[in-house]
FIKEGU-719956 format. One record per atom (N, C-alpha, C): y, x negated, z. Coordinates in steps of 0.1 Angstrom, whole numbers, plus 5000, padded with zeros to 4 digits. Example, Ala and Ser with C-alpha at 12.3 -4.5 7.8 and 13.67 -1.06 7.14 Angstrom:
BEGIN
494348685078495548775078496748685078497848725071498948635071500048715079
//
This chain:
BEGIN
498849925000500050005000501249915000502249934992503849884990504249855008505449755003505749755018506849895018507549965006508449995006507550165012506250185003505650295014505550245027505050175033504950145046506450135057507150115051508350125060508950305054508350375046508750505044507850585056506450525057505550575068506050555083506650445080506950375098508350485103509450515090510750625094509950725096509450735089508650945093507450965105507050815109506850845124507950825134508550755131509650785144510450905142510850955132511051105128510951195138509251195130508551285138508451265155508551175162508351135178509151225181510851205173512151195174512251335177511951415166511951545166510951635176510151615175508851655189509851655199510451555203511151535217511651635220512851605209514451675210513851825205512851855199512952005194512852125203512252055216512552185224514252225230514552105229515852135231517052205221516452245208517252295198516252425194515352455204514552575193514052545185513652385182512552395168511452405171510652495163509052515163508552335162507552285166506452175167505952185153505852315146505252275136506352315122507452255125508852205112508252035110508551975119508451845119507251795118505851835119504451805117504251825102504951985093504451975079505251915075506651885080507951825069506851665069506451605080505151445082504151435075503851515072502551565067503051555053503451655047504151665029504651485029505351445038506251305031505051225031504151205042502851115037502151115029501551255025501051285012501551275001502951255003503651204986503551084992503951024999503350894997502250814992501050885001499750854998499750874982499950934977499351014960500550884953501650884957502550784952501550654946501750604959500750464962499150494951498850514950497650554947497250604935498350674928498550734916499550644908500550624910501950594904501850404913501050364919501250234924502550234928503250314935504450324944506050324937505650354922506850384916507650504914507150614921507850724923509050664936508350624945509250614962510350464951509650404942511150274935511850374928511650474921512450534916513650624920513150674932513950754943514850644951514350534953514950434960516250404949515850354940516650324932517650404925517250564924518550644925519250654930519150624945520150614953520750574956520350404952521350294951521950274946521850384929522450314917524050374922524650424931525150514936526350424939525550264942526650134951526850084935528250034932528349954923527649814925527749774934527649664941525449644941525049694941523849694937523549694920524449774914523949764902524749654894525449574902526049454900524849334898524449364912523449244914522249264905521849364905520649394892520749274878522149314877522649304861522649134866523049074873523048944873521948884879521148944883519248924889519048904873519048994861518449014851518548934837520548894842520848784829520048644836520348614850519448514848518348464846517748574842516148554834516748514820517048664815517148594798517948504797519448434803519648324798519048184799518248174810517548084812516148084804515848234800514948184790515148124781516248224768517348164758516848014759517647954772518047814772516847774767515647814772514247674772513647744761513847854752512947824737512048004744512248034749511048184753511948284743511048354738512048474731511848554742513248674744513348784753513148864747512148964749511849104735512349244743512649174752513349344759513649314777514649384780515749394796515049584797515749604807515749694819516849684831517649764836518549744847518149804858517749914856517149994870515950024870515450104873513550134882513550254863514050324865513950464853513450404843514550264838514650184823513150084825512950064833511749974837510450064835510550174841509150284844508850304830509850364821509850414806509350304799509450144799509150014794507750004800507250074811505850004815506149934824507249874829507249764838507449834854506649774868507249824875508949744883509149804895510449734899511749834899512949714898514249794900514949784883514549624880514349594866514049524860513849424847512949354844513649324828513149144824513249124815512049074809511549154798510549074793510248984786509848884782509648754775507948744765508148714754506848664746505948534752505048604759504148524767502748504757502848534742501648494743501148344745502148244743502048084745500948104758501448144770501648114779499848194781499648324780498648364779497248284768497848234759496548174752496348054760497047984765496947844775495847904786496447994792495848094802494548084803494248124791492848174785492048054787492347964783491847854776491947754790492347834800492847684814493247564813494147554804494847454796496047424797496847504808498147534806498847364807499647354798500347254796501847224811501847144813502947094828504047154818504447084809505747154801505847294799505247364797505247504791505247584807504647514818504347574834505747544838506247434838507647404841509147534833508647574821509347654814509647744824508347834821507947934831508547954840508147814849508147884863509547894868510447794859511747784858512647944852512148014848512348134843512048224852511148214858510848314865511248324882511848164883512748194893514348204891514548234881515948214874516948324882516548464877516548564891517048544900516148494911517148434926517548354924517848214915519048154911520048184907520048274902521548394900521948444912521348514914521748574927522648474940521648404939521948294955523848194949523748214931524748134930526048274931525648384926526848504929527048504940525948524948526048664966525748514973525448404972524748344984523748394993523448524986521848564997520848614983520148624985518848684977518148834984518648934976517849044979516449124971516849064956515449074953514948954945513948964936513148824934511548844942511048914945509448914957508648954945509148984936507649004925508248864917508748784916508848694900508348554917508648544929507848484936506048494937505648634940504148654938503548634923504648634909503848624900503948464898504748404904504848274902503548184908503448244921502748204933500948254928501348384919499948384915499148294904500148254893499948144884499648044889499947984901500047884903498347824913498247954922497347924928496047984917496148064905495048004894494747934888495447834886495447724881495047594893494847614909494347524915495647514926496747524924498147474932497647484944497247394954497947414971498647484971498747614986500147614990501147574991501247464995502547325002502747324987502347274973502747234962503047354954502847524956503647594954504947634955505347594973506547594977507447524970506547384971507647284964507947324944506547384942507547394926508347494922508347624936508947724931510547654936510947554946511947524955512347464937511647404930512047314920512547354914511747454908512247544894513347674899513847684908515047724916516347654912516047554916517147434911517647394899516547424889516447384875517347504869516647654873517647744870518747764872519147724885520647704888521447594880520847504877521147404871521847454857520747514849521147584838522147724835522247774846523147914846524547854846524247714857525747644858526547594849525347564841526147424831526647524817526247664817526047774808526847904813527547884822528447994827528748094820529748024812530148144800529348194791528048164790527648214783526548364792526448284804526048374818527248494817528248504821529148574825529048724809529248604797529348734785528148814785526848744794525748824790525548914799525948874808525948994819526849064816527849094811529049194804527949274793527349224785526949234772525649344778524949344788523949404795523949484801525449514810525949614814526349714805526849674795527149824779525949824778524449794781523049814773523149784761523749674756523749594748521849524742521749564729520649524722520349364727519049374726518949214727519249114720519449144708520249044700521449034698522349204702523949164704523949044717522949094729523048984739523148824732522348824727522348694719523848634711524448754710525348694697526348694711526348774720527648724733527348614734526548564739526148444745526448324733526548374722526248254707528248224707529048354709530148334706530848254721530348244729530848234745530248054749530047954740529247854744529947754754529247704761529647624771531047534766531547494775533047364776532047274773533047214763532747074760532346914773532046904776531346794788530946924799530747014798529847134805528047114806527847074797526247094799525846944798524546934801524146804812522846774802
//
């Protein structure tokens, strides 16, 4: 089960305590607050279970879209995937901003950029994966919280492109201790590149916010190129 069902399970039992208590003091029947516990866990349960917890991200995410300031961070969680793909040679075949645009793509989450993995998958196959092509990767796929941490200085999402990173890594053999360190790596690398690529960061995240095609993205970013002694 999601953590985000589980902490929906953990409010609707204190809810429920909450209400038991206080309900004789307002006249409420014992059994308001037992079916209202009952219905929210069973949509839960059927969520989880059916929908792999994308109904409770979609409700979640309606309601945030509500904060500019959330759908800020999205949009800059999201360019720093594709520009850091851009940068290292991955084609991007398709974005997402919220949980809706994601659900309707197949993907779960709040949003998502997708990238042409077959490289990455035929290596896969083959348990072949090349250090260069892992380095790409894994540098992409922490690009995300390197956005983020360089806008907000905190990271609020990023826990799926860490477990898919963390799951590649420990199929291919990685220790623990040498996952930390190459996700700490390819953290750095992305910030490295968002930094030295600003303007081309900043048009794309403009260019993503209009729902801009992936290839107008491309052409912001084509007309916006770094200052001259900017990239490294």
């Amino acid at each position: 089960m999601s953590r985000v069902s589980l902490n929906l399970i953990a409010v609707t039992v204190f809810v429920f305590t909450l209400t038991s208590l206080l309900g004789p003091l307002v006249n409420l029947s014992p059994a308001v607050p037992a079916i209202a516990t009952f219905s929210i866990l069973s949509l839960a349960t059927l969520d989880t279970l059916g929908w792999q917890g994308r109904g409770i991200t979609l409700l979640l995410d309606w309601l945030a879209s509500f904060s500019k300031e959330h759908r800020d961070r999205i949009a800059h969680h999201e360019a720093g995937h594709f520009l850091v793909a851009h940068q290292l040679g991955i084609p991007v075949t398709g974005y997402a901003l919220n949980a809706w645009e994601a659900f309707r793509q197949g993907y779960p989450g709040s949003g998502s950029v997708q990238f042409d993995t077959q490289e990455l998958e035929q290596e896969l196959r083959q348990t072949a994966l090349s250090a260069q092509l892992l380095n790409r990767y894994c540098t992409i796929w922490m690009a995300g919280i390197a956005a983020e941490t360089l806008i907000y200085r905190e990271v609020e999402g990023g826990s799926g492109d860490r477990q898919k990173l963390r799951g590649i890594l420990t199929q291919l053999g990685f220790p623990a201790a040498e996952c930390l360190q190459k996700e700490r790596w390819a953290i750095l690398q992305a910030k490295t590149l968002i930094q030295n690529h600003e303007r081309e960061y900043k048009a794309l995240v403009s260019a993503m916010k209009q729902k801009a095609t992936v290839e107008e993205c491309r052409q912001a970013m084509a007309t916006n190129p770094p200052e001259i002694g900017a990239e490294t």
